[in-house]
C-alpha positions as protocol buffer text, in pm:
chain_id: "A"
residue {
  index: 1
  type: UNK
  ca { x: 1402 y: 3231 z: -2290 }
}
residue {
  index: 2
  type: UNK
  ca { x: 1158 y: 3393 z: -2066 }
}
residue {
  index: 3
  type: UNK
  ca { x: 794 y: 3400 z: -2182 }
}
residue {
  index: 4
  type: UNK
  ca { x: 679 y: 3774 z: -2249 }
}
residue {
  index: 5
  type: UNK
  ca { x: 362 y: 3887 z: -1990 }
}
residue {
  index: 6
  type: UNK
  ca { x: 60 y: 3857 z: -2251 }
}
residue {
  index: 7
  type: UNK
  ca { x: 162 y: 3483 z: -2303 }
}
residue {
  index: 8
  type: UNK
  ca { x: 180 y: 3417 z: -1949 }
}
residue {
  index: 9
  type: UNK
  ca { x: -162 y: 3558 z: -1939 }
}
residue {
  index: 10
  type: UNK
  ca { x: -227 y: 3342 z: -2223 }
}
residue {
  index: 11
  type: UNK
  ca { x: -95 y: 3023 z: -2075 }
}
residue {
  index: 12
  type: UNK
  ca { x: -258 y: 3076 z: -1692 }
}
residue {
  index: 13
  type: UNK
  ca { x: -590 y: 3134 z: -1869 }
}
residue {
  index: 14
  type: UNK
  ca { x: -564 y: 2815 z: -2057 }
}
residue {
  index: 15
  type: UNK
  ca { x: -444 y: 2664 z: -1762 }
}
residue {
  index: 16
  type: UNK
  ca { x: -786 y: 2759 z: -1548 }
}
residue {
  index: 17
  type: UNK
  ca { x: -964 y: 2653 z: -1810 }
}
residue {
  index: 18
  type: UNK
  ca { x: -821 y: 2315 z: -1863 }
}
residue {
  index: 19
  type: UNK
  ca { x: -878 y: 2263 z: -1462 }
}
residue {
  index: 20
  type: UNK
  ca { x: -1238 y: 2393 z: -1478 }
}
residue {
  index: 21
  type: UNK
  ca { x: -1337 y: 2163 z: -1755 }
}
residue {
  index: 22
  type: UNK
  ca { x: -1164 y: 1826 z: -1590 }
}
residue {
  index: 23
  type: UNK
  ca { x: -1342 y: 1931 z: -1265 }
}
residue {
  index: 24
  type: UNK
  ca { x: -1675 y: 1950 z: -1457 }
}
residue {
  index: 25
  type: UNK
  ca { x: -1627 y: 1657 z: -1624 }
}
residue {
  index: 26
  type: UNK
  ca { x: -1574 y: 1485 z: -1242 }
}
residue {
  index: 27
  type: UNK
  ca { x: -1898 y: 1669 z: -1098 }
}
residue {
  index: 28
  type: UNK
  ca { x: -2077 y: 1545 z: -1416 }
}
residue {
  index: 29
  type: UNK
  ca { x: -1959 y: 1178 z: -1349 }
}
residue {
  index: 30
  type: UNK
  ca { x: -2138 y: 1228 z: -959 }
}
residue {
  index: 31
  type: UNK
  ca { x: -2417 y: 1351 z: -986 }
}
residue {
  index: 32
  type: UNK
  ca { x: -2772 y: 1200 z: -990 }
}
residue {
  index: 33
  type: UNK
  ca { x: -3089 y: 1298 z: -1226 }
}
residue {
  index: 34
  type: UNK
  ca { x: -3145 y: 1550 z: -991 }
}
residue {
  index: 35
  type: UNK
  ca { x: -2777 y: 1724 z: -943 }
}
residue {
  index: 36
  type: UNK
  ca { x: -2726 y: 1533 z: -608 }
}
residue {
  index: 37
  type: UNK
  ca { x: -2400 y: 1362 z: -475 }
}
residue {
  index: 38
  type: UNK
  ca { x: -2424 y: 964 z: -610 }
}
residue {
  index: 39
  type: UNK
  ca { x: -2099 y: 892 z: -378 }
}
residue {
  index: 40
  type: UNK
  ca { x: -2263 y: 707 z: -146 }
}
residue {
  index: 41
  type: UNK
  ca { x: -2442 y: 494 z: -418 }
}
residue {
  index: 42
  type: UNK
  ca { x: -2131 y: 446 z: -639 }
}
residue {
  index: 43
  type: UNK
  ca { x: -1819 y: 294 z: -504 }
}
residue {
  index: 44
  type: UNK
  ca { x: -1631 y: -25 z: -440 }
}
residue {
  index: 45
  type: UNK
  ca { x: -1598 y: -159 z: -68 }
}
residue {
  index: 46
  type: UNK
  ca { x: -1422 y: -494 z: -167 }
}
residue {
  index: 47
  type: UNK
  ca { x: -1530 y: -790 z: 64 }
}
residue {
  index: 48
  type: UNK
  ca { x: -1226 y: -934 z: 126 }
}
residue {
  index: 49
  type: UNK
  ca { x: -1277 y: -1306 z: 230 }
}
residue {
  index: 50
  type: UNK
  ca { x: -1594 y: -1362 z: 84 }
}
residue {
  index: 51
  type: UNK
  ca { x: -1705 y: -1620 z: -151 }
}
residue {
  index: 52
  type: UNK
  ca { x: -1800 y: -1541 z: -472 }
}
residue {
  index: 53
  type: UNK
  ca { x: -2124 y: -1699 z: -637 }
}
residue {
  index: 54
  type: UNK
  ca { x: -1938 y: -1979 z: -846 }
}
residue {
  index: 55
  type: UNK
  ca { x: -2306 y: -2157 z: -999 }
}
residue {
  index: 56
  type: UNK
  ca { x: -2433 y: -1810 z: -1163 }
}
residue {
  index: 57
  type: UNK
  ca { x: -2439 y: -1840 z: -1555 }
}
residue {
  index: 58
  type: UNK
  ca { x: -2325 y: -1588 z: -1791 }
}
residue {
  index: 59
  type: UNK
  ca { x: -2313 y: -1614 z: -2189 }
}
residue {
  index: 60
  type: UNK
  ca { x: -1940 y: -1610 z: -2294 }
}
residue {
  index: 61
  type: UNK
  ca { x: -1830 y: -1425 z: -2617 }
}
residue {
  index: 62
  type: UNK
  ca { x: -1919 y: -1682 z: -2865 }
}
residue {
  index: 63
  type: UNK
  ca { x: -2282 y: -1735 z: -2730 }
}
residue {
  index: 64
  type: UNK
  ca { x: -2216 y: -2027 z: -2479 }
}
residue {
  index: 65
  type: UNK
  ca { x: -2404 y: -2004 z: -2191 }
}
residue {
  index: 66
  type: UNK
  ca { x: -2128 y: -2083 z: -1889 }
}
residue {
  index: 67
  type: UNK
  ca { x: -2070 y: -2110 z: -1516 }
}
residue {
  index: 68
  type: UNK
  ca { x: -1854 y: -1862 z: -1357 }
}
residue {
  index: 69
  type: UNK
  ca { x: -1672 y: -2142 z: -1182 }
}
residue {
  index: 70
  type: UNK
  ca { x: -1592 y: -2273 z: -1469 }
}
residue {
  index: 71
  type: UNK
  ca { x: -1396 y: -1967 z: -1538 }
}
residue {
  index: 72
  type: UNK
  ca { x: -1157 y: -2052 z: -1310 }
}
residue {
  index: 73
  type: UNK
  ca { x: -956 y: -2328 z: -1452 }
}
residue {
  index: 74
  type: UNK
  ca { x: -797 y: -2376 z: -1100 }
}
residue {
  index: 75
  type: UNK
  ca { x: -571 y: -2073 z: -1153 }
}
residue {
  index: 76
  type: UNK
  ca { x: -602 y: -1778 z: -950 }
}
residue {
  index: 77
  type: UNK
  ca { x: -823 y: -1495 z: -1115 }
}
residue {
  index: 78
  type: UNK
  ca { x: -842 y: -1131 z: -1215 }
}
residue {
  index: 79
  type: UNK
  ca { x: -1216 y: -1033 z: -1205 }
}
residue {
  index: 80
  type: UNK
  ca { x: -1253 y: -689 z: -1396 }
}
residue {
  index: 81
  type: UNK
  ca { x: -1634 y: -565 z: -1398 }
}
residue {
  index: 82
  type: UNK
  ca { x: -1711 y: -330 z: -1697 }
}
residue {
  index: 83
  type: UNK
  ca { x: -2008 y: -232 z: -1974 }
}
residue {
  index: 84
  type: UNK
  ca { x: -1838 y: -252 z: -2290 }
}
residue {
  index: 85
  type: UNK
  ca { x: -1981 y: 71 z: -2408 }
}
residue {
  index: 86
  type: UNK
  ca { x: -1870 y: 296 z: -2158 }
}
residue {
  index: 87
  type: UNK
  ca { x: -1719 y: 596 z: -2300 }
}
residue {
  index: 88
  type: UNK
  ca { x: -1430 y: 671 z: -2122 }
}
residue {
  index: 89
  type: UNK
  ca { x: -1402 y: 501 z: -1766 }
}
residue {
  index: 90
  type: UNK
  ca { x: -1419 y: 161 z: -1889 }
}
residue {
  index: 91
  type: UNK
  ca { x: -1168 y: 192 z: -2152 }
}
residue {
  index: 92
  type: UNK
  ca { x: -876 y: 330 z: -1938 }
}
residue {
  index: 93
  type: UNK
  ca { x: -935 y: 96 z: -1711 }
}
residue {
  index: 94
  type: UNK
  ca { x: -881 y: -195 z: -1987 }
}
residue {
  index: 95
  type: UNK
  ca { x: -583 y: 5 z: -2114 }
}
residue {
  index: 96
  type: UNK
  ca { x: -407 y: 19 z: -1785 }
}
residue {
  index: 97
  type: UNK
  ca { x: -483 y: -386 z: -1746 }
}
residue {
  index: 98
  type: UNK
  ca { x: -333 y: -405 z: -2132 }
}
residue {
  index: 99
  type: UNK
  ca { x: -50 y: -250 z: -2028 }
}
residue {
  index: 100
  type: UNK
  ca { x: 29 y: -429 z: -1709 }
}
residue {
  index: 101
  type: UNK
  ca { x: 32 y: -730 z: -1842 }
}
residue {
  index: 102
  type: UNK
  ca { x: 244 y: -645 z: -2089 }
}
residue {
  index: 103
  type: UNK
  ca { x: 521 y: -574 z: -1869 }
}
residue {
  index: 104
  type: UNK
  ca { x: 403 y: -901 z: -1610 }
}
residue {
  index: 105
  type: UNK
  ca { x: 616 y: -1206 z: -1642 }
}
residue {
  index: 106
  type: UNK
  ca { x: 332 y: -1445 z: -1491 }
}
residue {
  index: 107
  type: UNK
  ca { x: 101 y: -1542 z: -1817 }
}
residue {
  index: 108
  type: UNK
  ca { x: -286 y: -1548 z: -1847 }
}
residue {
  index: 109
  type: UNK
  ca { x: -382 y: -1884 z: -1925 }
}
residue {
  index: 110
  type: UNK
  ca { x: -87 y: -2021 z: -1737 }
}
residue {
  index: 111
  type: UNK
  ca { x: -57 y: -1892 z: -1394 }
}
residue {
  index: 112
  type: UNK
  ca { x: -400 y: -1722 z: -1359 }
}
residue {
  index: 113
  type: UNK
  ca { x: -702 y: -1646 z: -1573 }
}
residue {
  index: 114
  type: UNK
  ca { x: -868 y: -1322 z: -1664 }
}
residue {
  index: 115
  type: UNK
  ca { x: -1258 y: -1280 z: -1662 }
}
residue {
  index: 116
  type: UNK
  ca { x: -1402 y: -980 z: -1751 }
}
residue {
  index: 117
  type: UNK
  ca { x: -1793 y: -942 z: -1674 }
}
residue {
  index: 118
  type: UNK
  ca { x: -2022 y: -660 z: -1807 }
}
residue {
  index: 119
  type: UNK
  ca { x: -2269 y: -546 z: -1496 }
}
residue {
  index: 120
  type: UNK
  ca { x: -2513 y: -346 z: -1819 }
}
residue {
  index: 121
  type: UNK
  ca { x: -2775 y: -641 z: -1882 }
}
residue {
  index: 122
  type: UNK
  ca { x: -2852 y: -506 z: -2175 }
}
residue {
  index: 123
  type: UNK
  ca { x: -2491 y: -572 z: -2336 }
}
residue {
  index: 124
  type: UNK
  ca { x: -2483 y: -878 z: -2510 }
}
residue {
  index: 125
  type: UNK
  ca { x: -2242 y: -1156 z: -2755 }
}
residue {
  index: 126
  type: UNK
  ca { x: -2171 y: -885 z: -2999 }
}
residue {
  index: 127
  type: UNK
  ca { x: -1983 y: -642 z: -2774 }
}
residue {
  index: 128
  type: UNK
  ca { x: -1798 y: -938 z: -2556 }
}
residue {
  index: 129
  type: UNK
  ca { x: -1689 y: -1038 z: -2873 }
}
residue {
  index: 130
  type: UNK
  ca { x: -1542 y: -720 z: -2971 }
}
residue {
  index: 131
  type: UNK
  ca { x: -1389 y: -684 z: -2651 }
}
residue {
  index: 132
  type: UNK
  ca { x: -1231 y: -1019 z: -2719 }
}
residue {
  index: 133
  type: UNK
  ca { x: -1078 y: -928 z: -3041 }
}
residue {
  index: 134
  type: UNK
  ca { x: -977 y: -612 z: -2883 }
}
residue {
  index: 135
  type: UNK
  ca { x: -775 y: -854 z: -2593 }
}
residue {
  index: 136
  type: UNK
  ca { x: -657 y: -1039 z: -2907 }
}
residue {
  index: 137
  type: UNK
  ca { x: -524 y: -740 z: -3047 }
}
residue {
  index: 138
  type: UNK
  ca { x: -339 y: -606 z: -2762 }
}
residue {
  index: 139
  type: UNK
  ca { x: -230 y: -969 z: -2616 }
}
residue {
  index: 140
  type: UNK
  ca { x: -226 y: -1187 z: -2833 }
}
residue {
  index: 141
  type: UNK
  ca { x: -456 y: -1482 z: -2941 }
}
residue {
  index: 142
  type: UNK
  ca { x: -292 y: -1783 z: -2750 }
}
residue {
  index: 143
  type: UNK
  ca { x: -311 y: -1617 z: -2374 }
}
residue {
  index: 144
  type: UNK
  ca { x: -691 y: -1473 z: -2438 }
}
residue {
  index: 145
  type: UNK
  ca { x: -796 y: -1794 z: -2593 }
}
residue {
  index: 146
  type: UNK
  ca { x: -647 y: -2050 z: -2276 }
}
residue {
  index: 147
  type: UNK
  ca { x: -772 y: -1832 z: -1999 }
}
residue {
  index: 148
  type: UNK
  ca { x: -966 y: -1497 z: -2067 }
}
residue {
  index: 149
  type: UNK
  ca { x: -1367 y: -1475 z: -2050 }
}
residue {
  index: 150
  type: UNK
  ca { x: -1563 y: -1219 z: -2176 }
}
residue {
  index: 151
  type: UNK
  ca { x: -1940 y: -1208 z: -2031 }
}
residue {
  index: 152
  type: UNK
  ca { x: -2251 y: -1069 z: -2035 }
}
residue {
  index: 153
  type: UNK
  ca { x: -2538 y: -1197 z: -1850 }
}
residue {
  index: 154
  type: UNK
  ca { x: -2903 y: -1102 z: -1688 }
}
residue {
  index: 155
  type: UNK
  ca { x: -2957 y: -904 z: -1408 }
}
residue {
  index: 156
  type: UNK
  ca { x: -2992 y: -1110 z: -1160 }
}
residue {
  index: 157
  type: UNK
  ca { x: -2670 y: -1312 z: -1180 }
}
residue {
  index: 158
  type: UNK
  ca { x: -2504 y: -936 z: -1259 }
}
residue {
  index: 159
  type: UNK
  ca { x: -2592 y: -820 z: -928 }
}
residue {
  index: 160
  type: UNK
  ca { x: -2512 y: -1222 z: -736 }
}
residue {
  index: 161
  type: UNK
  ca { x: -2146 y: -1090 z: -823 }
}
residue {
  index: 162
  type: UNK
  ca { x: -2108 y: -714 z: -821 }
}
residue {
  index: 163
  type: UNK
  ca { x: -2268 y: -746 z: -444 }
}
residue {
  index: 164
  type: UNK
  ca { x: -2062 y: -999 z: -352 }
}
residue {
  index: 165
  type: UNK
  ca { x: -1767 y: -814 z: -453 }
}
residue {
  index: 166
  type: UNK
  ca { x: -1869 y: -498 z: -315 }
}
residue {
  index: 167
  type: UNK
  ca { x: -1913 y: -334 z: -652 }
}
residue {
  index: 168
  type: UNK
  ca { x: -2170 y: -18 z: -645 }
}
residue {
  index: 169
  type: UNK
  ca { x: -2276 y: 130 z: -958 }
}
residue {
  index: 170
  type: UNK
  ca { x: -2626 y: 313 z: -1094 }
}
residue {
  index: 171
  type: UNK
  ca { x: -2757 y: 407 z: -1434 }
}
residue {
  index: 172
  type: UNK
  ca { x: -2811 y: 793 z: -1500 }
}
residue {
  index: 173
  type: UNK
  ca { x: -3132 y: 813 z: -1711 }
}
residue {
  index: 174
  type: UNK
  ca { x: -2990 y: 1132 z: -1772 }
}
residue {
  index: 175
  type: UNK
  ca { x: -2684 y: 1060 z: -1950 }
}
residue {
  index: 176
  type: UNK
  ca { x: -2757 y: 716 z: -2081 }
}
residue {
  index: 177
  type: UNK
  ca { x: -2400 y: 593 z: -1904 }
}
residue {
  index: 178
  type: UNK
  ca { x: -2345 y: 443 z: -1583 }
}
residue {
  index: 179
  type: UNK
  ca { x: -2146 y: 582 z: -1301 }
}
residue {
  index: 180
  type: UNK
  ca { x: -1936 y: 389 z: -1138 }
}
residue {
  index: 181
  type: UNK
  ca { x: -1537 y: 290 z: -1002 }
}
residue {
  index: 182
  type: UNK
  ca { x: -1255 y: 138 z: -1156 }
}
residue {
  index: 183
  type: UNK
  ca { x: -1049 y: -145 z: -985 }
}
residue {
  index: 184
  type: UNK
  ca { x: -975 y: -545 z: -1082 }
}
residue {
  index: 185
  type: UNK
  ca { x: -1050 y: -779 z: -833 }
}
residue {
  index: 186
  type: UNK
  ca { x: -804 y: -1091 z: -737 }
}
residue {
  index: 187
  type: UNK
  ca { x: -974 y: -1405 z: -675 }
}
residue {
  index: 188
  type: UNK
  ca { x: -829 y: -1729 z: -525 }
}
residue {
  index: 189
  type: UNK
  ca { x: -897 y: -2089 z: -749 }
}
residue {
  index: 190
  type: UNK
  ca { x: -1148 y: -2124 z: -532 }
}
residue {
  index: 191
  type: UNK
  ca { x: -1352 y: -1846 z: -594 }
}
residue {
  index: 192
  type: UNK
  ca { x: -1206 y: -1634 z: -291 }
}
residue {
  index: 193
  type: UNK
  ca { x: -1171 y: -1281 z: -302 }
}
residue {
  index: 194
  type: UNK
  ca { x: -823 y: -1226 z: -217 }
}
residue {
  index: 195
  type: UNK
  ca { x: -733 y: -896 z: -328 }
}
residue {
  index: 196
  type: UNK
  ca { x: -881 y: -590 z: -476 }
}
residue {
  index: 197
  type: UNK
  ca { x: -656 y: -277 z: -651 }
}
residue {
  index: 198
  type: UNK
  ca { x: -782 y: 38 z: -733 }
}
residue {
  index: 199
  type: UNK
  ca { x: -789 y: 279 z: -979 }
}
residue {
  index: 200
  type: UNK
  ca { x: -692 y: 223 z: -1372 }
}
residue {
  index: 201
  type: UNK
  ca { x: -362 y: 183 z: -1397 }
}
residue {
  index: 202
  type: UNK
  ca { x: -234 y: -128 z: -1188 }
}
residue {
  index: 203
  type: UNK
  ca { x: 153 y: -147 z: -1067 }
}
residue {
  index: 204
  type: UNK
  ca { x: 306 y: -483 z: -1210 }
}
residue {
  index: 205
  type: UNK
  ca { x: 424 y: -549 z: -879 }
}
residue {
  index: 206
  type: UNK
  ca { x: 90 y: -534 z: -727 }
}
residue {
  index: 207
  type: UNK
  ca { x: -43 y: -747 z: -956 }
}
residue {
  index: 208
  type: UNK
  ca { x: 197 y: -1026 z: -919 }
}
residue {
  index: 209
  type: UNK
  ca { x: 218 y: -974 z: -538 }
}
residue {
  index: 210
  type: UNK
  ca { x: -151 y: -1025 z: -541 }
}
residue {
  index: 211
  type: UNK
  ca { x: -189 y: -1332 z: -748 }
}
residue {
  index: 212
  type: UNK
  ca { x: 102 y: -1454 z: -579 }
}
residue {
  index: 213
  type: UNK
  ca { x: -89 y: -1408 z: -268 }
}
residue {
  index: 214
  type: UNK
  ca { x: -427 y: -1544 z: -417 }
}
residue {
  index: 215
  type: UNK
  ca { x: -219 y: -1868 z: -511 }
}
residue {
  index: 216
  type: UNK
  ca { x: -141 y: -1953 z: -229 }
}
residue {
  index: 217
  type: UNK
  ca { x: 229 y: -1915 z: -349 }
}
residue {
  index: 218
  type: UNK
  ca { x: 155 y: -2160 z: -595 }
}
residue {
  index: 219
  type: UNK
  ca { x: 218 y: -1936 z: -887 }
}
residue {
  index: 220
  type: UNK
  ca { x: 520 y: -1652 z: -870 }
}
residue {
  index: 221
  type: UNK
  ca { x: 918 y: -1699 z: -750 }
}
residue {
  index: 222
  type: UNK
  ca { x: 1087 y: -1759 z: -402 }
}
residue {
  index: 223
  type: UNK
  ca { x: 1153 y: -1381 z: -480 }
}
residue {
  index: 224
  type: UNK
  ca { x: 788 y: -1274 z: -493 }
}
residue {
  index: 225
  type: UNK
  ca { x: 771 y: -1457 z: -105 }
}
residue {
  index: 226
  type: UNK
  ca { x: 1062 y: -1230 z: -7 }
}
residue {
  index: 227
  type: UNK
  ca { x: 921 y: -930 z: -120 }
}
residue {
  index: 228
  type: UNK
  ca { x: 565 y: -1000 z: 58 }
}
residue {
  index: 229
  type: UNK
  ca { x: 762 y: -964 z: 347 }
}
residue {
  index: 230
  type: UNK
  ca { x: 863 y: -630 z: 207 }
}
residue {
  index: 231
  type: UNK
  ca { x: 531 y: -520 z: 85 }
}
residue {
  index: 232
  type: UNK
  ca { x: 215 y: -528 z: 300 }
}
residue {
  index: 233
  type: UNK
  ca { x: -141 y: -482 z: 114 }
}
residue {
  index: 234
  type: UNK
  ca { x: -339 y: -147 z: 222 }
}
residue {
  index: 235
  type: UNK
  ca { x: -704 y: -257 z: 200 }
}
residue {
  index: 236
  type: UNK
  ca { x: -821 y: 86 z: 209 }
}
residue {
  index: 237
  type: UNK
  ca { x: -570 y: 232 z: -44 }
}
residue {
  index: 238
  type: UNK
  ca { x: -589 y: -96 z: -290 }
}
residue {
  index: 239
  type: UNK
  ca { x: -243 y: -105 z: -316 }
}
residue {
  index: 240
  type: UNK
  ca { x: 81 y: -263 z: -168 }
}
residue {
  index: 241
  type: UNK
  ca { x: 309 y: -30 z: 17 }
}
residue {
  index: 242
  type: UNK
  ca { x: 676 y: -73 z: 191 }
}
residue {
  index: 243
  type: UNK
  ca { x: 580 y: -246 z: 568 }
}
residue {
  index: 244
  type: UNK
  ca { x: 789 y: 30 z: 727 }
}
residue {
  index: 245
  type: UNK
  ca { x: 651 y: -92 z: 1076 }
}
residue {
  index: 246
  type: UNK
  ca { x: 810 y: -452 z: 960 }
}
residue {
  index: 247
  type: UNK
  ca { x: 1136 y: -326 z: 845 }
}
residue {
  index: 248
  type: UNK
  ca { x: 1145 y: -98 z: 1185 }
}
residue {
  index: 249
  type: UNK
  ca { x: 1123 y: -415 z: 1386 }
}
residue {
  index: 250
  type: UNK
  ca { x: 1363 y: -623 z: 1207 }
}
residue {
  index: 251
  type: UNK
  ca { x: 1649 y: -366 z: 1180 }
}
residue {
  index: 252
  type: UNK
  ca { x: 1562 y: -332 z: 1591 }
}
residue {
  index: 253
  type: UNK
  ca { x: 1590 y: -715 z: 1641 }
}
residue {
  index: 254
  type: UNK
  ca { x: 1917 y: -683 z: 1413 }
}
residue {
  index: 255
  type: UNK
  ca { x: 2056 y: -357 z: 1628 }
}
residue {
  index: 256
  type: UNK
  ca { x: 2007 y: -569 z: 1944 }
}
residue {
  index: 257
  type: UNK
  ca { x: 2189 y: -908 z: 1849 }
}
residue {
  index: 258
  type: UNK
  ca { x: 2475 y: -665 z: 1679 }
}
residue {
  index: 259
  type: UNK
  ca { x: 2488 y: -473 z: 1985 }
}
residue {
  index: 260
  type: UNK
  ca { x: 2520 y: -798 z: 2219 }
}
residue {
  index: 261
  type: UNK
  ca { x: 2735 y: -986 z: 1969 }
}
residue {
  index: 262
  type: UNK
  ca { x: 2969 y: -610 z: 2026 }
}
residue {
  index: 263
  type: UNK
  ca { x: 2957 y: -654 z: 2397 }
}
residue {
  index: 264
  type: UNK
  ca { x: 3026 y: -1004 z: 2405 }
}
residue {
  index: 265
  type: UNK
  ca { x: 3322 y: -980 z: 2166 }
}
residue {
  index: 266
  type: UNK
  ca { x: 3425 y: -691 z: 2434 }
}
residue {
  index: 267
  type: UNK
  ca { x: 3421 y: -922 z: 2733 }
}
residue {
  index: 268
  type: UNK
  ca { x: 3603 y: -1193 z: 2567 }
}
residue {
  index: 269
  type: UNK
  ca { x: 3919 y: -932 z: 2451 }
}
residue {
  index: 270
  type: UNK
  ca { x: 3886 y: -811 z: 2802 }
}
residue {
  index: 271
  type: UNK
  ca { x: 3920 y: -1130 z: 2981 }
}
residue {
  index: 272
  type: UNK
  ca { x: 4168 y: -1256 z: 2750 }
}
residue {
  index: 273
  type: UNK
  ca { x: 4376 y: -900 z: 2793 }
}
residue {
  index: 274
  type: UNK
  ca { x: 4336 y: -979 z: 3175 }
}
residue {
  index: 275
  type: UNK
  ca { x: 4444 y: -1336 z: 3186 }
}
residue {
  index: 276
  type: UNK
  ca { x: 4793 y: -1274 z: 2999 }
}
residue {
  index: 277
  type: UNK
  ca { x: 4879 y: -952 z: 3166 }
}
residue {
  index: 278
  type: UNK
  ca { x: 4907 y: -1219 z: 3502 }
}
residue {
  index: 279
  type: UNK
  ca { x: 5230 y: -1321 z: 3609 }
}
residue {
  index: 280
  type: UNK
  ca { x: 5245 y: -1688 z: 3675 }
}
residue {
  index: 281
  type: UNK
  ca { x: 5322 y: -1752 z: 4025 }
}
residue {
  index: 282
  type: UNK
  ca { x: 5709 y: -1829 z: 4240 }
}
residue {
  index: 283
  type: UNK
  ca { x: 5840 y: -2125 z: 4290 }
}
């Protein structure tokens, strides 16, 4: 049934406004104290290859005071940088890693280890530990409690990692929030970063493929090493696409020895047609 003219008026107004307030609620999200673009002061540029500070301490969420290293376990790890109390950003971001591993065969605790860091120094045990429970909640107690971290720490070892990683971020004294990106960072076992993906909701593929790739193949199936040679990581997109140049050259390569395997096949029938259509010779 076709909608009558005054609700299509009705429905494109809502529409505009819908679109004006999400693109208000981006401007508002990057811009300074003083209404000026913050893009150049907020971003991630992930340092791929770098080492990450392994000796900084950080308070854990039951009050220990622990090395990052020690974080590590000698699995490969996720790295996701957060303040617990952000009001929106923050929390999708969590909810997209929630759901990811949900769906991901490879187990925290077992194959790799989670640590989640809070870059507000003001954040302290009470809101790791709620973030915890939260983890708890949506994962279940045995995989947070053999290899998920939730810190908080001073500003000093805050910024050691968030500038190793690349991580740029700034408070608005305006707002009382942060502004900053989203992503999860892969690090090798030792410390490594191997991979970073972007954005808040993470592809289960992407994640395996890149702590597959962070393990040194040491975690993950002879399947996973099949499809790397499939799917080639996109540092600038954060993500793992099809390696169509890859695929272009093998099929080639394939197309060639078909085409010679054709020819020779040709030569063969056409020699052997030759050879009997020869009369032996007279005695």
């Amino acid at each position: 049934m076709k909608a009558r003219p005054s609700n299509r008026v009705a429905i494109g107004t809502v529409a505009v406004a819908l679109v004006a307030a999400m693109v208000g609620v981006a401007r508002s999200q990057m811009v300074t104290n003083s209404g000026g673009p913050v893009t150049a002061q907020v971003g991630i540029t992930p340092k791929l290859g770098e080492q990450l500070p392994l000796d900084v301490e950080f308070v854990d969420s039951s009050g220990k005071h622990v090395r990052l290293g020690d974080c590590f376990a000698g699995r490969p790890v996720i790295l996701h940088l957060v303040y617990y109390e952000c009001p929106m950003l923050c929390k999708l971001a969590a909810d997209g890693l929630f759901s990811t591993l949900s769906t991901l065969s490879l187990q925290p605790g077992e194959d790799f280890s989670i640590v989640t860091l809070s870059f507000d120094p003001r954040e302290k045990v009470e809101l790791s530990a709620r973030a915890r429970a939260m983890a708890i909640e949506r994962c279940g107690a045995e995989p947070v409690e053999r290899g998920w971290r939730f810190l908080t720490g001073n500003q000093p070892e805050i910024a050691a990692v968030t500038e190793a990683v690349g991580f740029r971020y700034m408070f608005d004294e305006k707002t009382g929030q942060f502004a900053h990106a989203a992503g999860v960072f892969v690090l090798t076992p030792d410390g490594i970063i191997s991979r970073y993906l972007s954005g808040i909701d993470y592809s289960p593929r992407d994640l395996r493929l890149a702590l597959v790739e962070a393990s040194g193949g040491k975690v993950g199936t002879a399947g996973d090493q099949v499809l790397l040679l499939c799917y080639m990581y996109d540092p600038a997109t954060g993500k793992y696409g099809l390696a169509i140049m890859t695929m272009l050259r093998t099929a080639g390569v394939a197309t060639v020895i078909s085409l010679a395997a054709a020819i020779v096949v040709m030569i063969r029938r056409e020699r052997r047609s030759s050879s009997d259509g020869i009369n032996p010779p007279a005695r």
